[in-house]
C-alpha positions as CSV (number, residue, x, y, z in Angstrom):
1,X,270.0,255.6,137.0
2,X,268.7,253.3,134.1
3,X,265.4,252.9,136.4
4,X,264.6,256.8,135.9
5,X,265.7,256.5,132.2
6,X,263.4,253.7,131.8
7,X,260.0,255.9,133.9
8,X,261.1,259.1,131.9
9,X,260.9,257.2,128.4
10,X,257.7,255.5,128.9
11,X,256.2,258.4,131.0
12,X,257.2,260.9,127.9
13,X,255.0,258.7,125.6
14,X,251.7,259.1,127.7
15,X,249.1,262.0,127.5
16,X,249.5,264.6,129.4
17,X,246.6,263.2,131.3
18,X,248.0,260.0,132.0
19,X,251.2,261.7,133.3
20,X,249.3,263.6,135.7
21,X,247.7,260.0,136.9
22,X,251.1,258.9,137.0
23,X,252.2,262.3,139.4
24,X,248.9,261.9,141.5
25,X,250.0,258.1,141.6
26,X,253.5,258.7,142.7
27,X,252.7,261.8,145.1
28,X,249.9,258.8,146.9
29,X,253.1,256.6,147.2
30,X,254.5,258.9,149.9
31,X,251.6,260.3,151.5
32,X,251.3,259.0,155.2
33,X,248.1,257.2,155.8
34,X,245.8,258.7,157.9
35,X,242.9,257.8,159.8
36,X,240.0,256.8,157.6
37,X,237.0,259.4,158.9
38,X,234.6,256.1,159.6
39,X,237.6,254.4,161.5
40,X,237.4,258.1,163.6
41,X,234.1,257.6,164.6
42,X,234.5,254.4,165.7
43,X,237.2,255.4,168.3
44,X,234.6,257.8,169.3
45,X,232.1,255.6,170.0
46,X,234.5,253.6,171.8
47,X,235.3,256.5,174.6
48,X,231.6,256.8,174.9
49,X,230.7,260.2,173.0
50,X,227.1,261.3,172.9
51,X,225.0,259.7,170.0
52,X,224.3,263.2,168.8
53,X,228.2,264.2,169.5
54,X,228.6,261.1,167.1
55,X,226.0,262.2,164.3
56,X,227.8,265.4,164.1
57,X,230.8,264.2,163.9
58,X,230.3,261.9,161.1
59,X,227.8,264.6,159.0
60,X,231.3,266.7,159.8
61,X,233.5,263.9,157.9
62,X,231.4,263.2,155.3
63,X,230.7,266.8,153.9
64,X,234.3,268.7,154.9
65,X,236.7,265.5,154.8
66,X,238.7,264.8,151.5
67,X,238.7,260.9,150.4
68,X,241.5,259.6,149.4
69,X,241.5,256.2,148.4
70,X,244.6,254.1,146.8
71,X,245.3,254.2,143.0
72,X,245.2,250.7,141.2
73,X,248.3,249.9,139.8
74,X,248.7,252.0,136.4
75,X,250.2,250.3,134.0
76,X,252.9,252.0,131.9
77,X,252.9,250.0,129.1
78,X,249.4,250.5,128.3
């Protein structure tokens, strides 16, 4: 379609940097969301876990769990 044609012309004129920006970008686009690790230990805390259950839990997330947070808008033109 002329809407690829377009994203292939201006994505052929970025660094090969920029296009993997774009990729990651793209690839974030149709990632399901998941369940932010702080969100997690809130539902824990709601169904009454043990405070020290709870500090694990979140020492757990923060060292082992990947963050993903949403890409800004990237602008092509630029």
């Amino acid at each position: 379609s002329s809407l690829e044609q377009e994203i292939l012309e201006a994505l052929r004129k970025l660094s090969p940097e920029k296009q993997r920006r774009v990729l990651d970008y793209t690839r974030s686009l149709t990632r399901p969301k998941g369940t932010p690790g702080k969100l997690a230990v809130q539902y824990a805390r709601e169904i009454n876990f043990p405070a020290e259950d709870l500090a694990e839990m979140t020492v757990a997330i923060e060292a082992f769990c990947e963050v993903v947070e949403d890409i800004p808008e990237i602008d092509l033109d630029a």
